[in-house]
N, C-alpha and C positions, 0 to 999 in steps of 0.2 A: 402269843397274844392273849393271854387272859386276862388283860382287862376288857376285852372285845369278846361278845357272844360269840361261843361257839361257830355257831352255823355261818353271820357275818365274816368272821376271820379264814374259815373253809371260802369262802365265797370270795374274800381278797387275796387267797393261795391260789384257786384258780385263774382270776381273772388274771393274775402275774406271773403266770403261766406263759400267756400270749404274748407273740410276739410285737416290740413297740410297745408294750405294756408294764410298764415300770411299776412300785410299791406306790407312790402316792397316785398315780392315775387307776391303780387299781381299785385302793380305797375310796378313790371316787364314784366311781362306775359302782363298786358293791353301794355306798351310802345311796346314789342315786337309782339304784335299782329299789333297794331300802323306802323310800319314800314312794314309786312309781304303784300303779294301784296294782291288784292281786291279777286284774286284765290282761296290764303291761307285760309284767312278769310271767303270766303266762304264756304270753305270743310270743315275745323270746325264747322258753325254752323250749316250747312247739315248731319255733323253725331253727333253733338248734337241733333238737332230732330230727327235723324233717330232711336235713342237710347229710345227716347220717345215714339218715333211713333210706330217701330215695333218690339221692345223687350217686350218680357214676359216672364210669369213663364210655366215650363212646369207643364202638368198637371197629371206626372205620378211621378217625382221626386223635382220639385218647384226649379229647379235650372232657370237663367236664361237663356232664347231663343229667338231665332225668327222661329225656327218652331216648332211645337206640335205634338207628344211629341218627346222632345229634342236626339242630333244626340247619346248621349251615351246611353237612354236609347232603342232608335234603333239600338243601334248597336249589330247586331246577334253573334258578337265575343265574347261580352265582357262575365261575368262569373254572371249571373241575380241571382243566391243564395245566392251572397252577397251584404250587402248592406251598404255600409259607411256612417253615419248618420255625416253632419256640421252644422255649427250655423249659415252660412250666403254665398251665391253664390260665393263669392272670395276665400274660402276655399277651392271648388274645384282645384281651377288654381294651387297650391305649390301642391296638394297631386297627379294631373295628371302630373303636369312637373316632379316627382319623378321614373316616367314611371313604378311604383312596383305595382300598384294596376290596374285590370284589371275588376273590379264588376262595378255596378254603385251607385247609390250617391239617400243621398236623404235630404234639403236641411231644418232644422226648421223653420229657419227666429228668430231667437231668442234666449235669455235660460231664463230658469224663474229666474223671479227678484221679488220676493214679494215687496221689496221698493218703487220698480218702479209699482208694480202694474200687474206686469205682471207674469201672473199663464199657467200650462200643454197646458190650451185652447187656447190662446193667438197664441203659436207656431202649426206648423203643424206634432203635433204627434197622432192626429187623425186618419189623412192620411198614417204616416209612419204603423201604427196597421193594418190598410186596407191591406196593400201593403203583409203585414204577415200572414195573411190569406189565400193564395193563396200554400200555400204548397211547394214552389220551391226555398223559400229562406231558408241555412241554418246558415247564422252568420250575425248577425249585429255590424260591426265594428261603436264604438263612437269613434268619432276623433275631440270633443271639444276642446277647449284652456284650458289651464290649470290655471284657476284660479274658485275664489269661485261660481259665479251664473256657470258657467259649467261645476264644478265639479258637485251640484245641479241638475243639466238637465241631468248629463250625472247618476246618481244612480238614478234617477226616472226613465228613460228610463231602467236603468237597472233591475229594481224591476217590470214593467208593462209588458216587455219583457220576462224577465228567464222562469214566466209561462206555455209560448207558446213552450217549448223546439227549442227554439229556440239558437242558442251559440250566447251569447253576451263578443266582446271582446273591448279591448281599445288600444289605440296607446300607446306602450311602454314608461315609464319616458324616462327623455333626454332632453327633451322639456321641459323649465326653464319654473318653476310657475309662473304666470303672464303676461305671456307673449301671443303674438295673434298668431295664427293658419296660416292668409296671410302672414305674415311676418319671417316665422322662413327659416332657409335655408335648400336647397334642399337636403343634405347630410342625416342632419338630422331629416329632415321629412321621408325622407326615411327609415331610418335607423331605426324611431319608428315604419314606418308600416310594415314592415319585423318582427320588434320584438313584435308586439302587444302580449297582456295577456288576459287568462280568466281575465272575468268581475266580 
């Protein structure tokens, strides 16, 4: 791009980096950053690093935080016998804006993808078997996307689980196969964890 300053055209290489973020939305966001005052631009790239700096995983649910361990799994209210197992921290947000579930979370990072290379150990279902030992939880809600590598995650969890007598249930169909978990609407996310099934 050298008709486009330097520094500009770096600034539409990264924004088109991101994901959903194509070459003309990129150049948008740089031009509109471009114009935003020296303020703007600076509180963006202050909670970009802040993002970096002091977010992490908790270390009781691997959702993401910035304090340890994270505000839901302190919170004394919520309902600690259950435990809604996702494939990735964004999952959380559509299943808490649904306001129906009140247990807490506990976060894979993953599902198995043999293509990809990626097996049980990869994710953090280690951790979620720990957490089951403790005798105080009685249902593990899987609330995967519905397609193939998470249908995969979600019957190996179901078969490593059932053992422990523990109730393993799933979010009710509804939820169009194929489709991702952050992005389904609040109606109907809800609607599947009200009616979730034995597993």
């Amino acid at each position: 791009m050298a008709f486009v300053a330097e520094p500009l055209a770096k600034l539409i290489a990264e924004f088109n980096k991101l994901p959903g973020i194509g070459p003309k939305s990129a150049q948008r966001l740089a031009y509109h950053l471009l114009r935003s005052s020296e303020e703007e631009a600076r509180a963006l790239a202050e909670a970009i690093l802040a993002v970096k700096e002091k977010v992490k995983l908790c270390s009781v649910c691997f959702n993401t935080t910035d304090c340890d361990p994270c505000s839901i799994c302190r919170d004394t209210q919520r309902d600690h016998s259950k435990i809604c197992v996702v494939e990735k921290p964004s999952d959380v947000i559509p299943l808490e804006r649904t306001g129906k579930f009140r247990g807490t979370y506990h976060v894979l990072h993953g599902t198995i993808n043999p293509n990809k290379g990626i097996g049980p150990e990869d994710l953090k279902i280690r951790e979620l078997l720990s957490r089951l030992q403790n005798g105080i939880v009685s249902e593990v809600i899987i609330a995967t996307s519905p397609n193939v590598e998470s249908e995969t995650t979600a019957l190996y969890l179901q078969q490593i689980i059932k053992p422990l007598r523990i109730r393993v249930t799933r979010l009710a169909r509804g939820l169009p196969f194929g489709a991702e978990l952050e992005y389904a609407d609040d109606l109907t996310l809800g609607q599947a964890l009200e009616n979730r099934q034995e597993f």
